[in-house]
C-alpha beads as a LAMMPS data file, in Angstrom:
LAMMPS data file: protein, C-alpha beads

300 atoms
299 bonds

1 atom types
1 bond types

-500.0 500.0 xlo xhi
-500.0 500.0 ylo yhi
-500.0 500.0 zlo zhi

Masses

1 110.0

Atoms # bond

1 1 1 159.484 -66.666 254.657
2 1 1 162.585 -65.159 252.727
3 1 1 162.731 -65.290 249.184
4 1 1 166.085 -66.165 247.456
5 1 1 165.969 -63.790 244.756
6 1 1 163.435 -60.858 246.260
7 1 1 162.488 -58.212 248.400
8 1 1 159.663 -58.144 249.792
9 1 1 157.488 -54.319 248.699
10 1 1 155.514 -52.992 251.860
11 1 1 154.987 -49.651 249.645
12 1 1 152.404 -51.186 247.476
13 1 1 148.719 -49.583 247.754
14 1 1 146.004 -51.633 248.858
15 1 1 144.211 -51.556 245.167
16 1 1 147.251 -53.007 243.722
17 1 1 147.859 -55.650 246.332
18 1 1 144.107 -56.401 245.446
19 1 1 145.036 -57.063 241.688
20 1 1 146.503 -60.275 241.780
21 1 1 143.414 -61.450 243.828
22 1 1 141.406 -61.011 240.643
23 1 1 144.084 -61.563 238.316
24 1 1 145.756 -64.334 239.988
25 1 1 147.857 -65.226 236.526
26 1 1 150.672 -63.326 234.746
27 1 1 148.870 -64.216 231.181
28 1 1 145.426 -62.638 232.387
29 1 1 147.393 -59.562 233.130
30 1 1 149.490 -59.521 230.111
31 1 1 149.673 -56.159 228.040
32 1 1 151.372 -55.395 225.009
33 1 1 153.708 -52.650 223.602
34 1 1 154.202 -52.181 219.854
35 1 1 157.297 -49.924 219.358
36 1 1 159.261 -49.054 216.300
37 1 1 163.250 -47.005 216.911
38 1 1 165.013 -45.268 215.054
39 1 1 168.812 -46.966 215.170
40 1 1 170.345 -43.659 213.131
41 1 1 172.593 -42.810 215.560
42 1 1 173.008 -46.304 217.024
43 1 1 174.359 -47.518 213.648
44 1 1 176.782 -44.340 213.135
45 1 1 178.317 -44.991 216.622
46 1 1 178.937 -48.649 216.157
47 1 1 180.553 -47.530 213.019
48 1 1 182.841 -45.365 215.033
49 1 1 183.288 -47.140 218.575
50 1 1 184.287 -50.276 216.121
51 1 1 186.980 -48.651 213.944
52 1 1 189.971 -48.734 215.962
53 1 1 188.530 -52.424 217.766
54 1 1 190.148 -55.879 216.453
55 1 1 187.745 -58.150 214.394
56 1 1 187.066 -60.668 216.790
57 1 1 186.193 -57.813 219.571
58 1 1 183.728 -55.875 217.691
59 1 1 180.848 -54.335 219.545
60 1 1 177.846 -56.177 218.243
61 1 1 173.801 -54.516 217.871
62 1 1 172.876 -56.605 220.325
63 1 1 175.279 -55.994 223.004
64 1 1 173.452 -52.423 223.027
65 1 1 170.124 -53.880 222.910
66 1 1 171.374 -55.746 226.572
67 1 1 173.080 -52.712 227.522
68 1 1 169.986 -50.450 226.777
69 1 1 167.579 -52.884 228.540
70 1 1 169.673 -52.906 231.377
71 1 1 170.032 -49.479 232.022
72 1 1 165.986 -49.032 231.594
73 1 1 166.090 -51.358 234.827
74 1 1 168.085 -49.457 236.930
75 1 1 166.566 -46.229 235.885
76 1 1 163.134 -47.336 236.109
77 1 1 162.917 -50.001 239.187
78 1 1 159.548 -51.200 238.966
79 1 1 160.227 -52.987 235.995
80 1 1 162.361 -55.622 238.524
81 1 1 159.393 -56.508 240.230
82 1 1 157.608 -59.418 240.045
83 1 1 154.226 -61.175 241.606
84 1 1 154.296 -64.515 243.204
85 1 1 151.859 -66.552 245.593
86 1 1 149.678 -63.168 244.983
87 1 1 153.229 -61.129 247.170
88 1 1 154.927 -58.670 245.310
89 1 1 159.042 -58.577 245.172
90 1 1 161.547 -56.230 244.320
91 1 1 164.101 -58.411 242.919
92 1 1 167.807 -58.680 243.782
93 1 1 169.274 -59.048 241.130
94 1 1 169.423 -58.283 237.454
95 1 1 169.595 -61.440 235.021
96 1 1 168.428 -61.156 231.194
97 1 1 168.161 -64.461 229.355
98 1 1 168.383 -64.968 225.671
99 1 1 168.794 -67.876 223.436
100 1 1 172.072 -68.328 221.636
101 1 1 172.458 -70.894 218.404
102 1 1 175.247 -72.435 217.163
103 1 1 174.155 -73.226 214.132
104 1 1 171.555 -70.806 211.983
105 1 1 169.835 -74.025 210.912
106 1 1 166.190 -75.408 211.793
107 1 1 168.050 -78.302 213.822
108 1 1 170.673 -75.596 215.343
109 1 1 171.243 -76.464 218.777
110 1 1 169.846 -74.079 221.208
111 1 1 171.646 -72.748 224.839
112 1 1 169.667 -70.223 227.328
113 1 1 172.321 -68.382 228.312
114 1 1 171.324 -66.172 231.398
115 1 1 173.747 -62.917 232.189
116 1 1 173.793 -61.472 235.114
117 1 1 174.683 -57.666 235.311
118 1 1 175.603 -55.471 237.823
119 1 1 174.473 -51.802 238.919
120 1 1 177.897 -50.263 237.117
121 1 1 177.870 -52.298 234.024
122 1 1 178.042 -50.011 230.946
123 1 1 178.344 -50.890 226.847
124 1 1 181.776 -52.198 227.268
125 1 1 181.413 -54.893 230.836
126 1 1 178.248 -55.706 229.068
127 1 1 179.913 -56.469 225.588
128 1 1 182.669 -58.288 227.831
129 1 1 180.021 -60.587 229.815
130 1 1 177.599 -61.221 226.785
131 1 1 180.371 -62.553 224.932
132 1 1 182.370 -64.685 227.371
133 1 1 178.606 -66.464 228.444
134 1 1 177.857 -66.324 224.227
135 1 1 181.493 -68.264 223.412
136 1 1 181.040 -70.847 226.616
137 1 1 177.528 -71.753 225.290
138 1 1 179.076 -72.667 221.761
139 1 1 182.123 -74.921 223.202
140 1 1 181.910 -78.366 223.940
141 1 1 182.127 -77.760 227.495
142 1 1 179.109 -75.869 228.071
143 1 1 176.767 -76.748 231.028
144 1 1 174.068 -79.239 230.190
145 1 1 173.301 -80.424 233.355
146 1 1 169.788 -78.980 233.333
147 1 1 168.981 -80.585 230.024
148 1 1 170.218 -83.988 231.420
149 1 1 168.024 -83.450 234.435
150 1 1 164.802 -82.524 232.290
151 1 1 165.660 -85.694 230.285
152 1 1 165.708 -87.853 233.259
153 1 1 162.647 -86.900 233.935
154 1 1 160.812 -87.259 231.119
155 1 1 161.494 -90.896 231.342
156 1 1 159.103 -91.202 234.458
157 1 1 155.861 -91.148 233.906
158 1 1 153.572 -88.417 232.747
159 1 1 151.633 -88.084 236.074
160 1 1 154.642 -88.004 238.049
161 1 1 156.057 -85.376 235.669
162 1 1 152.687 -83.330 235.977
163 1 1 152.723 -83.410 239.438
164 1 1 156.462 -82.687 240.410
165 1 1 155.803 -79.420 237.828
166 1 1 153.228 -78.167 240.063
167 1 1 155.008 -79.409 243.243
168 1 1 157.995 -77.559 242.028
169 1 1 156.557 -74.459 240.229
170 1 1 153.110 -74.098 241.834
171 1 1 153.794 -75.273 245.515
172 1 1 156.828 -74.211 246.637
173 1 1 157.759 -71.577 244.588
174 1 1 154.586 -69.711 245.266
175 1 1 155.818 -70.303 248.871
176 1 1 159.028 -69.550 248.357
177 1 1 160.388 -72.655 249.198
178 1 1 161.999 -73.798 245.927
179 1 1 165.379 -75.242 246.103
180 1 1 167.668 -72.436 244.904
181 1 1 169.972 -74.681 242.655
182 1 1 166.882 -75.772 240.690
183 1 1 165.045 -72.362 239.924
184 1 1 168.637 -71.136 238.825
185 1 1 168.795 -73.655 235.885
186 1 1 165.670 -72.046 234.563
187 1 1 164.650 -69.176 232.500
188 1 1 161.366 -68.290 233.762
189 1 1 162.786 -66.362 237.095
190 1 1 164.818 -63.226 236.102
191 1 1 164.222 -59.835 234.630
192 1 1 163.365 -60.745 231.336
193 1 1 163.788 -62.737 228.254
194 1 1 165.122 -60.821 225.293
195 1 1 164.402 -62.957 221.819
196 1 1 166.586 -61.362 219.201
197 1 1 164.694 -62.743 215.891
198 1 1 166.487 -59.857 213.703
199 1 1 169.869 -62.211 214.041
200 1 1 167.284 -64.641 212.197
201 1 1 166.379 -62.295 209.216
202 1 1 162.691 -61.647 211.189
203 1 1 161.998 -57.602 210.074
204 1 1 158.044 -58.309 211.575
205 1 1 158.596 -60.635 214.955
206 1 1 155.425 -61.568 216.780
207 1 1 154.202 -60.961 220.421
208 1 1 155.645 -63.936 222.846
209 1 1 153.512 -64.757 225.773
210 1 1 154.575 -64.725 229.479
211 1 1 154.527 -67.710 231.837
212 1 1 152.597 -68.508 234.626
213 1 1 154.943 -70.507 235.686
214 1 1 158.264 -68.907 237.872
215 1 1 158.222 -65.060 238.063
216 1 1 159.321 -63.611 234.705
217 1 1 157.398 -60.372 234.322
218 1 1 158.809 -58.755 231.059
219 1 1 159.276 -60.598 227.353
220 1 1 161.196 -58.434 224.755
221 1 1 160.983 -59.650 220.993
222 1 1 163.566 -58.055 218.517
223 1 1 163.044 -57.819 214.909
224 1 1 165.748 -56.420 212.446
225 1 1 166.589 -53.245 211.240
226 1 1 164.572 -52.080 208.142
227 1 1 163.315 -49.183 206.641
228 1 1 160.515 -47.066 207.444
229 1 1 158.319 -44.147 206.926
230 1 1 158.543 -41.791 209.560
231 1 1 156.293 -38.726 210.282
232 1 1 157.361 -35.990 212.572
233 1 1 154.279 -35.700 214.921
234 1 1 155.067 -31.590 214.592
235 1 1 155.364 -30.664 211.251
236 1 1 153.650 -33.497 209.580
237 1 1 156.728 -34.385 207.117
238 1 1 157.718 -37.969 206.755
239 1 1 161.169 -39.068 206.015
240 1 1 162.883 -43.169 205.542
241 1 1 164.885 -44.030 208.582
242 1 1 166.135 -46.787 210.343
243 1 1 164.787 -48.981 212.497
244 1 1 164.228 -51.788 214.812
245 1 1 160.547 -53.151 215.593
246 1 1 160.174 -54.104 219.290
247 1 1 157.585 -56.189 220.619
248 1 1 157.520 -56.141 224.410
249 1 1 154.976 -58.132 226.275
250 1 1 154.460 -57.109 230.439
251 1 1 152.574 -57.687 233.627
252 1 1 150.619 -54.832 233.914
253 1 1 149.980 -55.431 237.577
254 1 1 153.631 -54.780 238.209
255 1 1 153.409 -50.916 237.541
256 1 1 150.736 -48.355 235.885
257 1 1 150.613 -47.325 231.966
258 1 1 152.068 -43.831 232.793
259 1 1 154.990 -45.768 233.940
260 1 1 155.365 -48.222 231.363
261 1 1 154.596 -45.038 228.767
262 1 1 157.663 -43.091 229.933
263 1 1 159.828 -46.414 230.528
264 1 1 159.658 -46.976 227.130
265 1 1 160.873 -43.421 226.265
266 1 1 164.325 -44.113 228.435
267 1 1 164.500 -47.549 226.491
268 1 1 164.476 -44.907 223.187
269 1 1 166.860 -42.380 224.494
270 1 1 169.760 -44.674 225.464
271 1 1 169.183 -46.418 222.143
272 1 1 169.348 -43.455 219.868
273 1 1 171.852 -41.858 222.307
274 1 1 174.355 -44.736 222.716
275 1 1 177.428 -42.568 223.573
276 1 1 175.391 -42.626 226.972
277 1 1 175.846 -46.371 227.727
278 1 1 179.389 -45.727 228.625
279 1 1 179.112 -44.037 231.625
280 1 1 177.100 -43.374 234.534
281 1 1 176.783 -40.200 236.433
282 1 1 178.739 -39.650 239.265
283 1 1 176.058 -38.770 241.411
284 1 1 173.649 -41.604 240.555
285 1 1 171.382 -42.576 243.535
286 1 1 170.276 -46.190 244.458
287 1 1 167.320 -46.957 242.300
288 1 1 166.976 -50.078 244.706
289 1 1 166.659 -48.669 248.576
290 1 1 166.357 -51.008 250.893
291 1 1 167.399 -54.113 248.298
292 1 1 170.605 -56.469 248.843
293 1 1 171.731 -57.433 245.851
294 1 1 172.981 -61.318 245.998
295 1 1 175.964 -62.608 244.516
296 1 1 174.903 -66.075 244.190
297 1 1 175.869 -68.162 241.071
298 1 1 173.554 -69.628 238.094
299 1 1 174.296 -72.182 236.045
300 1 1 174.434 -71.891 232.405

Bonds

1 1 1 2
2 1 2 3
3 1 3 4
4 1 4 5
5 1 5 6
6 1 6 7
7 1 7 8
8 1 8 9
9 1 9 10
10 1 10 11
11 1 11 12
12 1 12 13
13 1 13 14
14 1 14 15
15 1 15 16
16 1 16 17
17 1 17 18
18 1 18 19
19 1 19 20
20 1 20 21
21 1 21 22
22 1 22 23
23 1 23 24
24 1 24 25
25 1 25 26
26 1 26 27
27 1 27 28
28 1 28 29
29 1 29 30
30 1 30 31
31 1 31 32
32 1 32 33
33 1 33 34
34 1 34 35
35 1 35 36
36 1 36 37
37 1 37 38
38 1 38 39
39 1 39 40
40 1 40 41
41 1 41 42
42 1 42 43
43 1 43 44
44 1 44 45
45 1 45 46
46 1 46 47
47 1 47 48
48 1 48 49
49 1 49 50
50 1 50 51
51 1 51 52
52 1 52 53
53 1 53 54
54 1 54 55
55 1 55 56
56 1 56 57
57 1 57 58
58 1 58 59
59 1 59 60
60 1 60 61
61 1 61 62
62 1 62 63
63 1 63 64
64 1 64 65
65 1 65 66
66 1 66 67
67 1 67 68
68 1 68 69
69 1 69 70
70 1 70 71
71 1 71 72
72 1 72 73
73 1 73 74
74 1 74 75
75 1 75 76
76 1 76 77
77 1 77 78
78 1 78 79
79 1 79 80
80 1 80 81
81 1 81 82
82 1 82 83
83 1 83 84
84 1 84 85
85 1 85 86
86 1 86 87
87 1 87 88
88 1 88 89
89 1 89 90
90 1 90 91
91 1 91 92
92 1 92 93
93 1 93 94
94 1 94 95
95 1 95 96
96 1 96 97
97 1 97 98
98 1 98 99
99 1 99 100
100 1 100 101
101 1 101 102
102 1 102 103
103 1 103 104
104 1 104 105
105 1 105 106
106 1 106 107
107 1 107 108
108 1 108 109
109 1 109 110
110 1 110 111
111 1 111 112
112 1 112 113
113 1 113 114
114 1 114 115
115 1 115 116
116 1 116 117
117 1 117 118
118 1 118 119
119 1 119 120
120 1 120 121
121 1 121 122
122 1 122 123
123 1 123 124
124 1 124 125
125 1 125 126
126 1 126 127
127 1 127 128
128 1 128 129
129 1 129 130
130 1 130 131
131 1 131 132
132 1 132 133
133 1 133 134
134 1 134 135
135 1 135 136
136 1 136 137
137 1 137 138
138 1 138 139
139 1 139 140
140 1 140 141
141 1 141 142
142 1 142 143
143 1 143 144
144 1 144 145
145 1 145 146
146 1 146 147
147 1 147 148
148 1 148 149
149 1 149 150
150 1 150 151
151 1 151 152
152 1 152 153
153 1 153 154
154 1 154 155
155 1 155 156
156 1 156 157
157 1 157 158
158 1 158 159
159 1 159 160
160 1 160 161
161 1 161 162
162 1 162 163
163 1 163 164
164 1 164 165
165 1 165 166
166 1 166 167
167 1 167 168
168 1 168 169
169 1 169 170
170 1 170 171
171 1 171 172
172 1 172 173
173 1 173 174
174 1 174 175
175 1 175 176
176 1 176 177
177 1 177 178
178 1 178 179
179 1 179 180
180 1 180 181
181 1 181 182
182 1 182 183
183 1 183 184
184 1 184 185
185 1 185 186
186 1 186 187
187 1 187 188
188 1 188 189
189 1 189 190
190 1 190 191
191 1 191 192
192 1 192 193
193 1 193 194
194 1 194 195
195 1 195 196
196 1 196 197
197 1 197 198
198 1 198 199
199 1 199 200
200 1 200 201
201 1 201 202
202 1 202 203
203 1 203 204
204 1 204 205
205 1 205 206
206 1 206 207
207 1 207 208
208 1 208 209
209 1 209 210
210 1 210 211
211 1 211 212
212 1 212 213
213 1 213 214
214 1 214 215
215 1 215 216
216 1 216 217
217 1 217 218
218 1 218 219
219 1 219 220
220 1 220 221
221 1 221 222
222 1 222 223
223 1 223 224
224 1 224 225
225 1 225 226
226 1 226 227
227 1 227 228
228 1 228 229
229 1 229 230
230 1 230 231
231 1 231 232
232 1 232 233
233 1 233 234
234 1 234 235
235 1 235 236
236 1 236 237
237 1 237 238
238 1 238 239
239 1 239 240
240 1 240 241
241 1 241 242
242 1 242 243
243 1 243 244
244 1 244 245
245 1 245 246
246 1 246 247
247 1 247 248
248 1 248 249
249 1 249 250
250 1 250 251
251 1 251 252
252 1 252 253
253 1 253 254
254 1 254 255
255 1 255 256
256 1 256 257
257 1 257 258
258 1 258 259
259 1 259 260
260 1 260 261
261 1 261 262
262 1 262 263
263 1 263 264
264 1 264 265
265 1 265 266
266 1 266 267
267 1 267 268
268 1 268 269
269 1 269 270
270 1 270 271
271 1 271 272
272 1 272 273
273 1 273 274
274 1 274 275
275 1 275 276
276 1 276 277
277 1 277 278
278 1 278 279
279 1 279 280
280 1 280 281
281 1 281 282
282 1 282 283
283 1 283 284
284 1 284 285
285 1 285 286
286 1 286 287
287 1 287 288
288 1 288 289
289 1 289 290
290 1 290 291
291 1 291 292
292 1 292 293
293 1 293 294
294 1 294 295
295 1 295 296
296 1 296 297
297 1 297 298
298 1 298 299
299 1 299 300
């Protein structure tokens, strides 16, 4: 049977088809990446790109952190895969959800906003969509027909909720029968979840686990920028820069450490090298053969 937002991958060897026979959950297969970038140049080129920009139109740290992420994805593919009912999926689209406040308070009401990008979207369109979802989520008029609908059913009782859960997620889903319109209002199906803590004052953020639950296979935690002792791995001398702690959390079964290893690097390059983020080459090729992206629409 179809699946709404994957491709099926006939490419994958029989050992890793084999993996999520005896690691059948995304937590038993969870890895974790510890990395620390220097945001030098990053901060020097917001600094310029901003100086000629209106107040209210400012490109923000974050919108690069989106921007960077994104263009990881299309450069390294296998990151967009996910595992589900033990298949694995190329998925067709990219989506990236993060949590936006609208008050910095303890009681702060919370929105998941989910933006979608597209194989062309650069710094700027990603600046553009980030803060058009970012504004919605803060007006009046934002979307809360998913929290009505969890509320709803939290007023049934506790063994109907626990078993329309695993109806819903297990069941189906694994299947890939799940109703469309109600994995969309989620944000456990899409490329990842980036938690930006440093907009919190967090300098040290913590691991986040994945879910078994829907078909998430990445978690990116953001601390802020500090200061730290650097040594060049060549000559041995150290030297304060910059930077921003990352704590990224992964389904290993998804791709090999060699991969993840020089994925990582790419994430580093567009970050240090921002001016790159603004462009793509002319003669890019597909990174997705074979995959038709949908243009379907999610709810906030």
């Amino acid at each position: 049977m179809r699946r709404y937002n994957g491709t099926p991958i006939k490419t994958v060897s029989a050992i890793n088809r084999f993996f999520p026979y005896i690691m059948p959950n995304r937590n038993a297969s969870l890895v974790y990446s510890d990395i620390n970038i220097e945001m030098e140049n990053t901060l020097a080129y917001l600094k310029e790109v901003n100086k000629d920009r209106p107040k209210d139109d400012q490109i923000k740290i974050f919108d690069l952190y989106l921007a960077a992420i994104h263009r990881m994805f299309l450069d390294r593919p296998r990151l967009n895969r996910f595992i589900i009912g033990r298949r694995y999926f190329q998925r067709n689209e990219h989506i990236y959800f993060f949590i936006s406040k609208r008050e910095l308070t303890d009681d702060g009401e919370e929105r998941t906003i989910g933006l979608k990008l597209g194989p062309r979207d650069g710094i700027f369109e990603v600046h553009k969509k980030a803060r058009k979802e970012i504004k919605e989520s803060k007006s009046e008029k934002s979307d809360k027909s998913d929290e009505k609908a969890v509320e709803i059913l939290m007023k049934l009782p506790r063994w109907f909720v626990k078993f329309f859960t695993w109806f819903m997620y297990k069941f189906l889903d694994e299947r890939n029968m799940m109703p469309e319109s109600l994995a969309s209002t989620d944000s456990v199906h899409g490329s990842a979840y980036i938690a930006n803590l440093g907009s919190f004052g967090v300098q040290n953020p913590p691991f986040h686990h994945l879910y078994d639950y829907g078909d998430l296979s990445l978690f990116f935690v953001l601390g802020g920028l500090k200061k730290d002792l650097i040594v060049d791995q060549e000559t041995g001398e150290t030297s304060v820069k910059t930077v921003i702690p990352m704590r990224i959390s992964v389904d290993e079964r998804i791709a090999d450490g060699v991969y993840f290893n020089n994925t990582f690097h790419v994430l580093n390059d567009y970050l240090q090298n921002p001016k790159k983020l603004e462009t793509f080459p002319d003669d890019q090729k597909d990174p997705y053969p074979g995959v038709k992206f949908k243009k379907s629409k999610r709810k906030k």
